[in-house]
C-alpha beads as a LAMMPS data file, in Angstrom:
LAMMPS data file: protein, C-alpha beads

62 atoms
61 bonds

1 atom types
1 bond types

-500.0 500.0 xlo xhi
-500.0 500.0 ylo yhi
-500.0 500.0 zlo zhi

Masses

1 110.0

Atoms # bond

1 1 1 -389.778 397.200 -47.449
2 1 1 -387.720 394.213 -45.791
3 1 1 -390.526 393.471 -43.434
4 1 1 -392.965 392.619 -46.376
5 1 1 -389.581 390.349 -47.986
6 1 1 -389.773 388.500 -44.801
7 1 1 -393.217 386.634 -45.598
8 1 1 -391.052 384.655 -48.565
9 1 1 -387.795 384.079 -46.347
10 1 1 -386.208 380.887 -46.564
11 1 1 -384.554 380.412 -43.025
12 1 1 -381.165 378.404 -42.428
13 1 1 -379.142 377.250 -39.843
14 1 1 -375.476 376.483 -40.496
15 1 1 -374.164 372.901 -41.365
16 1 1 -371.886 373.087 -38.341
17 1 1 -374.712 374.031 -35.577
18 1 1 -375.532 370.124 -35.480
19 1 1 -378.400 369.406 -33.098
20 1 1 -377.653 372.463 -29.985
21 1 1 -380.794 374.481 -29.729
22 1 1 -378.733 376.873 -29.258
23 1 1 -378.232 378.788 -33.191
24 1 1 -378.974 381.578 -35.278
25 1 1 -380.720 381.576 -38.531
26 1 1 -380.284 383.340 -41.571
27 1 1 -382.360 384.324 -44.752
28 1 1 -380.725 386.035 -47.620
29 1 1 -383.955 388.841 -48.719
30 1 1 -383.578 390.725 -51.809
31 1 1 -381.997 393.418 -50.225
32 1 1 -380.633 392.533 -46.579
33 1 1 -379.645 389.762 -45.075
34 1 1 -382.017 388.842 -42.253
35 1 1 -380.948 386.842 -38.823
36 1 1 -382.901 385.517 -36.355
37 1 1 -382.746 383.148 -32.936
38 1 1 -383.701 379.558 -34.288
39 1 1 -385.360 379.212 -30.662
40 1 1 -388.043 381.997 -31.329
41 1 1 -388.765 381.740 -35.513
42 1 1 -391.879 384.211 -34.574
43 1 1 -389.755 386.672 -32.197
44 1 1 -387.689 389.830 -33.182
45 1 1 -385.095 389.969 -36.895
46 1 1 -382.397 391.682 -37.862
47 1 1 -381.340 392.781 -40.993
48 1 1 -377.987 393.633 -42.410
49 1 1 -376.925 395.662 -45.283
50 1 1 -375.254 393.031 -47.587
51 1 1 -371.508 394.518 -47.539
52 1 1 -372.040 394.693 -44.033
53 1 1 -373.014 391.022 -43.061
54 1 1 -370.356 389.996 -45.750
55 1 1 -367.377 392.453 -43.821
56 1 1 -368.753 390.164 -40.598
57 1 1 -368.670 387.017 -42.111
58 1 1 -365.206 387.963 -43.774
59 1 1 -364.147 388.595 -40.146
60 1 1 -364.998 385.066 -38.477
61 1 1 -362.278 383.535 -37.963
62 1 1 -362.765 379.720 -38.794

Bonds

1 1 1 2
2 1 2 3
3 1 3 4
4 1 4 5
5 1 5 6
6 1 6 7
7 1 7 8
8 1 8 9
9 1 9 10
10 1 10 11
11 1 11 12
12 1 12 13
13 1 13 14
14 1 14 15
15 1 15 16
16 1 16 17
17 1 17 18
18 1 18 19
19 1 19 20
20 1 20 21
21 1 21 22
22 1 22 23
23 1 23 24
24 1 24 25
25 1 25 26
26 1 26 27
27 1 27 28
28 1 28 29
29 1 29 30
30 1 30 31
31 1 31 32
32 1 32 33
33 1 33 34
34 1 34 35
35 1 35 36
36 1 36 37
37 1 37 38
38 1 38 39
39 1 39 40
40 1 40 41
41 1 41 42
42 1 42 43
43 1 43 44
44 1 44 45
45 1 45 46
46 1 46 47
47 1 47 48
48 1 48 49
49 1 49 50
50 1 50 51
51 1 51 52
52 1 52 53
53 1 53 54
54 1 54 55
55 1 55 56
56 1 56 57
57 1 57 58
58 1 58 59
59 1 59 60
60 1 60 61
61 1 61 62
């Protein structure tokens, strides 16, 4: 269940997000990948299917 996987999450911002309030965080769970706003670490996730995050990622451009 990925809300029990959440309890051992290690959260992280990207390297490029600098000091803006203003970012999304992600945790990498056994089997999703989780996001979540770095405003409200207590507030709503969501979780993505792995080849699904990746086809996202694979589409930003850079």
């Amino acid at each position: 269940m990925i809300i029990a996987e959440l309890s051992d999450a290690v959260w992280r911002k990207s390297s490029r997000s600098g000091s803006n309030a203003n970012c999304v965080e992600v945790a990498e769970l056994p089997r999703a990948i989780a996001v979540r706003d770095s405003k409200d670490p207590a507030g709503p996730v969501l979780a993505f299917e792995r080849a699904a995050w990746s086809a996202f990622v694979d589409g930003v451009p850079e």
